[in-house]
Structures are given as structure tokens and as C-alpha cells.
C-alpha positions in Angstrom: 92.9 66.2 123.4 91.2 65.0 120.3 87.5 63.2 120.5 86.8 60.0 117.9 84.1 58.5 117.4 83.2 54.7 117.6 82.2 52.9 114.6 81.8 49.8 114.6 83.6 47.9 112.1 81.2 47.3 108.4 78.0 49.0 110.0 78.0 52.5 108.7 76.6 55.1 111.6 73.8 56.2 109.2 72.0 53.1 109.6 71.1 54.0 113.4 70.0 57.2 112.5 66.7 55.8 111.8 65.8 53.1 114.5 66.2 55.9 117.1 63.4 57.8 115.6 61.0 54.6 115.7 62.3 53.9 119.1 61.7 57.3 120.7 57.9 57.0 118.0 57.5 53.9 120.4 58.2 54.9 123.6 56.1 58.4 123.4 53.3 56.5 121.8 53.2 54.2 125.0 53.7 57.0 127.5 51.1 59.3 125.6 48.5 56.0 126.2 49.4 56.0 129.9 49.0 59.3 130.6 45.3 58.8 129.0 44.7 56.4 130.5 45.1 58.1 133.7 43.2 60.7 133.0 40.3 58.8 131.8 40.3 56.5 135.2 40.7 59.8 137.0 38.2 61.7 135.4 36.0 58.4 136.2 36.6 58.7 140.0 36.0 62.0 140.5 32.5 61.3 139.0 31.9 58.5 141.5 32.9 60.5 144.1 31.0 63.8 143.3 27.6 60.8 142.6 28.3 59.6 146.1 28.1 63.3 147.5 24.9 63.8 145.3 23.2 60.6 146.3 24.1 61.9 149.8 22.6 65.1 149.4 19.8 64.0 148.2 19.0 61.6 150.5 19.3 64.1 153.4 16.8 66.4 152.3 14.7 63.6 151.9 14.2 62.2 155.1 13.7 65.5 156.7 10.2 66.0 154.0 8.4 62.8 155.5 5.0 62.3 156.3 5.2 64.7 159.5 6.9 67.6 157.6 5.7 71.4 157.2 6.8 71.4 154.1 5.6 69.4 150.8 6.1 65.8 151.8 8.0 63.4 149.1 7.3 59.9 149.2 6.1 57.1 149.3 5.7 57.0 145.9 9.5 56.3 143.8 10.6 59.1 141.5 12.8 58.0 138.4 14.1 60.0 135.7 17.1 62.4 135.2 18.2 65.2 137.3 17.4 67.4 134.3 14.1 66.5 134.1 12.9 68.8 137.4 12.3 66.3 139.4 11.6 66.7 143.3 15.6 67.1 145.0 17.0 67.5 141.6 18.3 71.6 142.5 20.3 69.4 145.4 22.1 67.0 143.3 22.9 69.8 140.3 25.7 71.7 142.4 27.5 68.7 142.9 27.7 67.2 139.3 31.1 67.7 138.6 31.5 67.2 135.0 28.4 65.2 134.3 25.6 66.8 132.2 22.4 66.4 134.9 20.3 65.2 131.4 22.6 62.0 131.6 22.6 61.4 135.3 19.3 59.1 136.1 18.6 59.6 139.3 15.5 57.0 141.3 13.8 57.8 144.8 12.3 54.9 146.9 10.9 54.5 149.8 11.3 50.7 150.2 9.4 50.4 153.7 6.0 51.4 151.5 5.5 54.6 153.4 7.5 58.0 154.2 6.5 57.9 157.9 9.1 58.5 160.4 11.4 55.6 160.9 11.4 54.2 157.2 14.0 54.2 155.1 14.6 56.1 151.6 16.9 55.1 149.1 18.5 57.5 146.7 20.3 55.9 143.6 22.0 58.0 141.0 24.0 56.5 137.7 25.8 57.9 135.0 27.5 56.4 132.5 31.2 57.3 132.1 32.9 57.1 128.7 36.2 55.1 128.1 38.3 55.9 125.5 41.8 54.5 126.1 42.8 51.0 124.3 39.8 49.0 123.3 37.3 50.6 125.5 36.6 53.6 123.3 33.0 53.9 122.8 32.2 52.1 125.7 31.2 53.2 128.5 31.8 52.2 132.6 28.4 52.2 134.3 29.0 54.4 137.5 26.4 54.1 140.5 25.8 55.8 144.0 23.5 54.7 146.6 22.6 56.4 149.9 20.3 54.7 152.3 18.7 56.8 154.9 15.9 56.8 157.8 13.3 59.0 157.6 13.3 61.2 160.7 10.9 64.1 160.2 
């Protein structure tokens, strides 16, 4: 059994030679942005997430450190700044920063009822800002924010 080729007739084989390397240069090029660009939005959820479990955190040990508390009451006074900056519930929020440095997460305590007696409310909000780099996004950045509303109830 013999094998031939097919030509086809006045088109040399060595002209396809080439378009198959800028076909397969195409096609990996636009799988390689895909799979970026996956990574990148999952990389940006699992920051939300892990800023939703902080904010949460947070805002649990703060309504047990009201105005009836042994220990060193917060409130009602708001508290901004970054979770760096050793601010009061920061070494709560630190454990769960999953790949977020705390000097870029801004972090704001309120008590929005005016006062940090039992039965107000306290609002933790924490944002970071999540950078894009997949098609025209790079150097831009996603704004990613977590709020957890709580009653004070000690």
C-alpha cells in the first residue's frame, strides 16, 4: 500500500507552511488572554470574598465592646484609615486578607445611631482596590467594597 499526498493543482505545499504558524500565533494568543483574564476576575473574587469575611469579623467584635462592655469600649466616634495603620479591630481583619496588603485596604467604623449603647447599630466598611490587567483595563483598577451592618448588643 503506498501513501500520496494531495496537492492541489498550481499551489505549491510550501506556501501553507507559513499560515499555520500565524494561525496556531492566533489562536494561543487568544487562549493565553482568556486564561488571564480568568485569573484576574478570580483573583478579584476571592478578594471580595475574603473583604466580606473581614468586614464581618470586624463588625462582630465590635458590637460586643459597646458602651456596657468590661473591656475598652469603641465607638461612637468613626474610625477611618487602613488596617495597617493599627487601628482599633485592625489584628481581626489582618488574618483574613487573602492577598491584599492591609496598607492598601481602608477600612471605616461608624456608629450611625450617634452612640455605641446597646441596641445601635455599627457599620464596618472595608475597600481595596483591585488591579486589572487584561485587555484595556491594565492600570486600572476595580474598586472592591464590603459592608457589614451590625446591632450593638453588649
Amino acid at each position: 500500500m503506498q501513501l500520496h499526498s494531495i496537492t492541489w493543482p498550481g499551489k505549491p505545499r510550501s506556501n501553507r507552511r507559513g499560515a499555520v504558524l500565524v494561525e496556531s500565533a492566533i489562536v494561543a494568543s487568544v487562549v493565553f488572554l482568556v486564561l488571564l483574564t480568568g485569573l484576574n476576575l478570580t483573583m478579584a473574587t476571592l478578594r471580595y470574598n475574603a473583604l466580606g469575611e473581614a468586614a464581618r469579623r470586624a463588625a462582630r467584635a465590635a458590637i460586643v465592646k459597646g458602651a456596657m462592655s468590661e473591656a475598652a469600649a469603641l465607638g461612637p466616634d468613626t474610625i477611618e484609615g487602613t488596617v495597617a495603620d493599627d487601628l482599633d479591630l485592625a489584628d481581626v481583619i489582618t488574618p483574613t486578607l487573602i492577598g491584599m496588603p492591609a496598607s492598601e485596604v481602608q477600612m471605616t467604623i461608624s456608629w450611625p445611631d450617634g452612640d455605641n449603647e446597646i441596641g445601635s447599630t455599627v457599620t464596618v466598611q472595608l475597600q481595596y482596590n483591585h488591579a486589572l490587567f487584561f485587555l484595556g483595563g491594565a492600570g486600572t483598577t476595580l474598586p472592591l467594597t464590603a459592608t457589614s451592618v451590625m446591632q450593638i448588643v453588649h
